[in-house]
C-alpha positions in Angstrom: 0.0 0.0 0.0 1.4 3.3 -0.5 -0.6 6.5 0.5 0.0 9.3 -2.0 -0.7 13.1 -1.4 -0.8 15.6 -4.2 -0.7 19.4 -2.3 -3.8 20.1 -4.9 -4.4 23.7 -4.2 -0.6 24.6 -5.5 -1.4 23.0 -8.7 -4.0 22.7 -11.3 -7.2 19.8 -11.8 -5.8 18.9 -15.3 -1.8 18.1 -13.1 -3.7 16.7 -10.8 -5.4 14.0 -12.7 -2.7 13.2 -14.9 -0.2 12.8 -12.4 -2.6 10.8 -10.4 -3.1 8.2 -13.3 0.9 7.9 -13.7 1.2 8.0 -10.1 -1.0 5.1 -9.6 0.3 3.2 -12.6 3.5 2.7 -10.9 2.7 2.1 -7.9 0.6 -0.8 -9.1 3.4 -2.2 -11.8 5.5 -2.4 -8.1 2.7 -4.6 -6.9 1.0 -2.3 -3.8 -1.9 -0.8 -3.7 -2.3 3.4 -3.9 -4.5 5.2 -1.7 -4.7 9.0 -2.0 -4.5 11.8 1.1 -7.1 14.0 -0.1 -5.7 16.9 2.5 -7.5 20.5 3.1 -8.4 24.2 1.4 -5.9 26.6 2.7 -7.2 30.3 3.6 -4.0 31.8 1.3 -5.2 29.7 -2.3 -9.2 30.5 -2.3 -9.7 28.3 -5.6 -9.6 25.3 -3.8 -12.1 25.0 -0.9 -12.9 21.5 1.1 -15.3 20.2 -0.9 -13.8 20.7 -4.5 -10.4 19.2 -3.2 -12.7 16.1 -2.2 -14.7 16.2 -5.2 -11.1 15.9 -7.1 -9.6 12.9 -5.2 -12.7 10.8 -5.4 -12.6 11.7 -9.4 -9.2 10.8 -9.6 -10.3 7.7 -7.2 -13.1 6.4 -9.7 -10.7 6.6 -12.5 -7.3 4.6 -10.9 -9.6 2.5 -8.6 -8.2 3.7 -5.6 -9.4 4.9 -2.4 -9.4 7.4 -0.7 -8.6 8.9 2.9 -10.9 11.9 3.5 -8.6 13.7 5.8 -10.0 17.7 4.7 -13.2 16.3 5.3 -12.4 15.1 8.7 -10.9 18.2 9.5 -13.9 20.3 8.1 -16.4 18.0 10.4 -14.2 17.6 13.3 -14.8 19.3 16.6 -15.0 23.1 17.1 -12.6 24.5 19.9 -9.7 22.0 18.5 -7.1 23.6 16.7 -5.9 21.4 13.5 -3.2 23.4 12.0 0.1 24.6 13.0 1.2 28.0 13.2 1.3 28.5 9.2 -2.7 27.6 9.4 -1.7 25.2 6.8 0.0 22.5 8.2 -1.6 20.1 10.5 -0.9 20.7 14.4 0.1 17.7 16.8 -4.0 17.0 16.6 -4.0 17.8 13.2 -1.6 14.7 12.0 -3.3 12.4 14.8 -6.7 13.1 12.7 -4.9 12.4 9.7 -3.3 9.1 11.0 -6.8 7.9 12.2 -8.5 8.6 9.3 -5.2 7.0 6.9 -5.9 4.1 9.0 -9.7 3.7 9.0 -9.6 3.9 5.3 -7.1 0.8 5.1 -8.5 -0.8 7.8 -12.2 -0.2 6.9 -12.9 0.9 10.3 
């Protein structure tokens, strides 16, 4: 299994998608499995919000057959009062990378 993370508001849909296909293809030809991070908007690139970054991964998802670990969406419907990102607000905090882990592991776990 290898867990791949594209930082998709720094870059374009179309990169996205094609580097996701090539990603994937060699990841398979190595014999593992690829699983995409779909990670969060930042407030500094507006293009990208929460839901289009999801809406992009689980695209890119259909066409490799991969899944997917959900981690903006997590953080969008996590608890109010916890703090998720670092300093830079866009960079998980110490709560921020647990989430991540947790929800990395429930997707290859199916938990």
């Amino acid at each position: 299994l290898v867990v791949l993370q594209e930082d998709l508001p720094e870059t374009s849909r179309e990169s996205f998608r094609r580097h996701a296909k090539l990603w994937c293809d060699h990841v398979r030809n190595h014999g593992a499995e690829p699983v995409f991070y779909a990670a969060w908007a930042y407030d500094r690139l507006p293009a990208f919000d929460d839901d289009a970054i999801c809406a992009e991964h689980a695209r890119a998802a259909e066409e490799n057959n991969a899944r997917v670990a959900n981690v903006g969406a997590a953080r969008t419907a996590g608890p109010g009062g916890l703090d998720l990102f670092d300093d830079d607000r866009e960079h998980p905090s110490l709560a921020g990378t647990y989430l991540a882990a947790c929800v990395i592991a429930a997707t290859i776990y199916g938990a």
